[in-house]
C-alpha positions in Angstrom: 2.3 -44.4 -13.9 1.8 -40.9 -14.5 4.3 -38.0 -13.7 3.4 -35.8 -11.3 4.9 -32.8 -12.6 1.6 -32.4 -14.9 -0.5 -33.6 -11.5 0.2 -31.4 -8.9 -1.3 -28.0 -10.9 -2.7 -25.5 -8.4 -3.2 -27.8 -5.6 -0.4 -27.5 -4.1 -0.4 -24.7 -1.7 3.2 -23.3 -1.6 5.7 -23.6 -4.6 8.3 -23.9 -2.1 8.6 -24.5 1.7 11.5 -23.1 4.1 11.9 -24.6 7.0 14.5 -24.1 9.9 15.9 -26.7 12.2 14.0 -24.8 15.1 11.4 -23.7 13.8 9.2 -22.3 10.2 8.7 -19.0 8.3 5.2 -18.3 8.3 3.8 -17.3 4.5 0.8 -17.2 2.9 0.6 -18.7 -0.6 0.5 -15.1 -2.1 3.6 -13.7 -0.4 5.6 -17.4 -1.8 7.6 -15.3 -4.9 10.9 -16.4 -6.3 11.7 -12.6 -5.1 10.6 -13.2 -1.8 12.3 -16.1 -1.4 15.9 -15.3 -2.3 15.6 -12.3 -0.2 14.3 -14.3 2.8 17.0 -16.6 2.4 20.0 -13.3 1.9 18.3 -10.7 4.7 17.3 -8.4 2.1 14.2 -7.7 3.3 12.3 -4.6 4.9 12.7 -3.0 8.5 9.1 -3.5 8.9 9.2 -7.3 8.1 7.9 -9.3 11.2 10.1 -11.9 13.2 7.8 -14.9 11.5 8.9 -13.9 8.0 12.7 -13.2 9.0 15.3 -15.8 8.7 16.8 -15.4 12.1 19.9 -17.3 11.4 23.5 -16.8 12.0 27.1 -18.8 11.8 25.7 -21.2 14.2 22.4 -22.8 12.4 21.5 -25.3 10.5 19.2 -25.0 8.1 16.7 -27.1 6.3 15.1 -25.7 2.9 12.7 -28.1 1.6 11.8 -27.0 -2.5 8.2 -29.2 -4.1 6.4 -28.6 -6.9 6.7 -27.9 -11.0 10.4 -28.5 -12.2 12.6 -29.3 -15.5 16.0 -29.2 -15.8 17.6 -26.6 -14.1 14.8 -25.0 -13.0 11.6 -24.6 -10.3 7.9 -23.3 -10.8 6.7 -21.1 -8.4 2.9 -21.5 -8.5 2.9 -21.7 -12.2 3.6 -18.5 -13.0 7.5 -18.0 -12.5 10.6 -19.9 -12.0 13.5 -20.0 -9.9 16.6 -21.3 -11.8 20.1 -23.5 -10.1 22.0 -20.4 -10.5 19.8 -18.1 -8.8 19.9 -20.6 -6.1 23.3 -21.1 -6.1 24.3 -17.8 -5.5 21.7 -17.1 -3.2 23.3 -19.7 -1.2 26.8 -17.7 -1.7 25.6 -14.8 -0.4 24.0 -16.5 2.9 27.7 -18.1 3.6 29.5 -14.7 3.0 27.0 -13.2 5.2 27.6 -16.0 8.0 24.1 -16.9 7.5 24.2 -20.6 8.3 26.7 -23.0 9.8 25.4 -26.1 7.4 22.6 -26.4 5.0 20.5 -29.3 3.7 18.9 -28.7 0.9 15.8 -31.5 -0.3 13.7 -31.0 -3.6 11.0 -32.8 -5.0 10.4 -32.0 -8.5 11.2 -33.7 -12.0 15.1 -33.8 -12.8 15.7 -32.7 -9.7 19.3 -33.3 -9.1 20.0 -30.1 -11.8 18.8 -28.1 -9.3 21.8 -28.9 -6.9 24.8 -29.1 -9.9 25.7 -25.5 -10.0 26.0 -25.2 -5.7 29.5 -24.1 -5.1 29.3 -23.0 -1.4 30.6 -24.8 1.4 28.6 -26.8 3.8 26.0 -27.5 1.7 24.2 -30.9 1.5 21.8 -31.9 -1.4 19.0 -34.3 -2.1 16.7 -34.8 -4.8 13.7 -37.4 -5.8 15.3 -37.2 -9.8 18.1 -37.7 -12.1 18.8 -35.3 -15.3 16.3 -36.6 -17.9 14.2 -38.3 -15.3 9.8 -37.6 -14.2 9.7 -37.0 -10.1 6.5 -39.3 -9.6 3.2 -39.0 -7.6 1.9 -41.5 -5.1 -1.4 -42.2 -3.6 -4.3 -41.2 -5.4 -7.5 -39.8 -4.4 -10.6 -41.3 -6.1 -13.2 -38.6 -4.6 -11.1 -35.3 -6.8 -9.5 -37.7 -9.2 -5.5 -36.3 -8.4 -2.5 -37.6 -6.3 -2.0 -36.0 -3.3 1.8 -37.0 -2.5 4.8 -37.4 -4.3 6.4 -40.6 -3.9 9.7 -39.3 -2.9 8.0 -36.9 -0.1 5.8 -39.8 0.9 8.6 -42.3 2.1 10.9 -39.6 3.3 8.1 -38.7 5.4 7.7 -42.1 6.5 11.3 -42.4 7.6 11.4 -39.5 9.7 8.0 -40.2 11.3 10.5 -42.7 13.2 12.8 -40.5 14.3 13.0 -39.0 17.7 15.2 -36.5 19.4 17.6 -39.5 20.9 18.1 -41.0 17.9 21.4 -41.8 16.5 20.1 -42.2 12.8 22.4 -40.5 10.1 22.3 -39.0 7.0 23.2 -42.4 5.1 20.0 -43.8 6.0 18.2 -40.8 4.5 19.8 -41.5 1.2 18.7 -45.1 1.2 15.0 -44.2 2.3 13.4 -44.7 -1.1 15.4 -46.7 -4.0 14.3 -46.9 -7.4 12.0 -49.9 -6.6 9.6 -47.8 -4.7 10.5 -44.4 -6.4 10.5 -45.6 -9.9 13.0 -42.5 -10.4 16.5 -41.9 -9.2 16.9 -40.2 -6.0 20.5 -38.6 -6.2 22.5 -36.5 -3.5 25.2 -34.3 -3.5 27.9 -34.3 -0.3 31.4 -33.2 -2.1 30.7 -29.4 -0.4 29.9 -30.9 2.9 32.5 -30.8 5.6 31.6 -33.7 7.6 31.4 -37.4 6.8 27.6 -38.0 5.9 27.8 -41.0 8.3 28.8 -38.9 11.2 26.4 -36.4 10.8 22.7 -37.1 12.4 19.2 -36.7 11.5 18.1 -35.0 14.3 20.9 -32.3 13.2 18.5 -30.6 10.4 15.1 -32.0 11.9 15.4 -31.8 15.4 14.1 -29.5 17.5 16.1 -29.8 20.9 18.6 -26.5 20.9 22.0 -27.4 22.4 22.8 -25.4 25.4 26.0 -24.6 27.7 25.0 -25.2 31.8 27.1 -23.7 34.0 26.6 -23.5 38.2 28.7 -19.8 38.2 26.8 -16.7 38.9 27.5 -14.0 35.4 27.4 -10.4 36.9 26.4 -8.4 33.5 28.2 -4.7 33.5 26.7 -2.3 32.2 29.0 -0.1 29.3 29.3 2.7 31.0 30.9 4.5 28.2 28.2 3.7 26.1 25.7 5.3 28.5 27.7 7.8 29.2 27.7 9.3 25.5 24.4 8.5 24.9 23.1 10.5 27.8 24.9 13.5 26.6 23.9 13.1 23.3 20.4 13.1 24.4 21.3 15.9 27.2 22.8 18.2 23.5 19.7 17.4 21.5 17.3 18.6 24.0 19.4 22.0 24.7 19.4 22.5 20.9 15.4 21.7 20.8 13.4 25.0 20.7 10.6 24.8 24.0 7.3 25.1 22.7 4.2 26.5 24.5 0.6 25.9 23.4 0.2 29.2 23.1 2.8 29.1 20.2 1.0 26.0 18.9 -2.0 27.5 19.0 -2.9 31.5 18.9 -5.8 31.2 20.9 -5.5 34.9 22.2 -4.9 35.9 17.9 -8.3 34.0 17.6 -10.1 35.4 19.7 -9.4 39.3 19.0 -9.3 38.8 15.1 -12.7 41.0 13.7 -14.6 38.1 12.1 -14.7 38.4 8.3 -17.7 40.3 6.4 -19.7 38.0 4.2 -20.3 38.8 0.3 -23.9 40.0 0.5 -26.3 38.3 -1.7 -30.3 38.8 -2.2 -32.2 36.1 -0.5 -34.4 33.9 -2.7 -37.8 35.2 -1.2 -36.4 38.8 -2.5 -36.1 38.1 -6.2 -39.5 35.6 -6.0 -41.0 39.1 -5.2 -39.6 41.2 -7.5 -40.7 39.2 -10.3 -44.1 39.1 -9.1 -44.2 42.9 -8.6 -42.9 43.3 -12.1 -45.8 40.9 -13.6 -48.7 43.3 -11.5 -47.0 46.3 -13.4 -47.7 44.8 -16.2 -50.8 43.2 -15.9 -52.4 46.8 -15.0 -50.5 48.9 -17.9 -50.9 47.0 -20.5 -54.1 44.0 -19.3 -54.7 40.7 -20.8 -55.4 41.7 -24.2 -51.9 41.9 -24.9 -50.2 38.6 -23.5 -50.8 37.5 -26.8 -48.3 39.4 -28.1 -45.6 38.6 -25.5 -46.1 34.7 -25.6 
């Protein structure tokens, strides 16, 4: 059995997925940085970044954050060249529930001693999962012969086969997800955290975090929006006072075409065209040939 901490290398695309109940950032593997990350996940992130890279998330959603890839304890690669630690995450995870970021949170990693990743949460709401114990190898699962690496973890690959079952009606709960790959088939520990989480695991469903049905109010009454009119109001006269205080332009204060067209055009330096000093030199050379004649090139040269 080997680990597959020292398996996965490069070939794993993203260091670490985030996925929403409703829905997935879009990333390419260059833009996965542990600084990216943590400001996706706290809203720190430019004007200019698009809706597909925003975590659009209020008080109201649940969110699923899914973590693979290189780990030890208390720590995550991301692709092999930096690492995101528990505290970073933990507080990251502060700072989305004291922005009113998320309603509840489940958070699964696959990694080697992954349950240190998930000690130092102290939010509420927050539910935890991981493929390790403290001191334990997270390990791979079905080879492939043709590039001679695994291409699934084993924790990923029967988690994976549980929730291929699942469908929007179901009434499956979080209790069977705990159960979904025991020590038999993991060969390491799968461990979970619920001590932050509100509700009784058993109560709460699957189809919660991975389902993608949006609950909905219907109602049979007509809503008549009103506009604000005080709103309007002042911003109509604010527009109203910025265009009194705006100078009117003209094009011909753009552009002086009359100031163009009477301006004397500037004189030129004058300089002697080439064909002029070509026949001064040979003027100078017939001077000399007839004053002084052949004879006395010798002297010259």
């Amino acid at each position: 059995m080997v680990a597959s901490c020292f398996l996965r290398k490069c070939l794993t695309a993203l260091a670490g997925l985030l996925l929403l109940s409703f829905g997935s950032l879009a990333a390419s593997q260059i833009e996965v940085t542990v600084e990216n990350f943590l400001r996706v996940l706290t809203g720190r992130i430019p004007p200019s970044t698009p809706r597909s890279k925003r975590l659009l998330s209020d008080d109201r959603s649940n969110i699923l954050i899914y973590m693979t890839g290189h780990g030890g304890n208390g720590f995550l690669k991301f692709q092999d060249s930096e690492e995101i630690t528990n505290i970073e995450l933990a507080d990251a995870f502060e700072q989305m529930w004291q922005k009113r970021r998320y309603n509840e949170l489940l958070f699964i990693i696959d990694t080697c001693q992954g349950a240190s990743m998930y000690e130092r949460f102290y939010s509420p709401n927050i539910m935890a999962l991981a493929s390790s114990q403290v001191g334990e190898d997270s390990l791979s699962h079905q080879p492939d012969p043709a590039i001679g690496v695994h291409l699934m973890d084993r924790y990923t690959f029967y988690v994976l086969e549980f929730l291929e079952e699942i469908n929007p009606a179901s009434q499956t709960n979080m209790n069977d997800l705990f159960q979904v790959c025991p020590k038999s088939l993991c060969v390491s520990t799968p461990g979970h955290r619920t001590d932050l989480f509100q509700r009784d695991p058993k109560n709460v469903l699957i189809t919660d975090f991975f389902g993608s049905v949006r609950k909905v109010e219907i109602t049979t009454e007509t809503i008549r929006l009103q506009p604000d009119l005080g709103n309007m109001e002042s911003r109509y006269k604010k527009e109203w006072m910025d265009e009194e205080l705006m100078e009117p332009l003209k094009y011909a204060e753009q552009l002086p075409v009359a100031q163009i067209i009477h301006q004397k055009p500037k004189l030129k330096d004058w300089h002697p065209p080439g064909g002029f000093i070509l026949g001064l030199w040979a003027l100078i050379i017939m001077v000399f040939f007839k004053t002084y004649g052949i004879k006395h090139m010798k002297f010259i040269f």
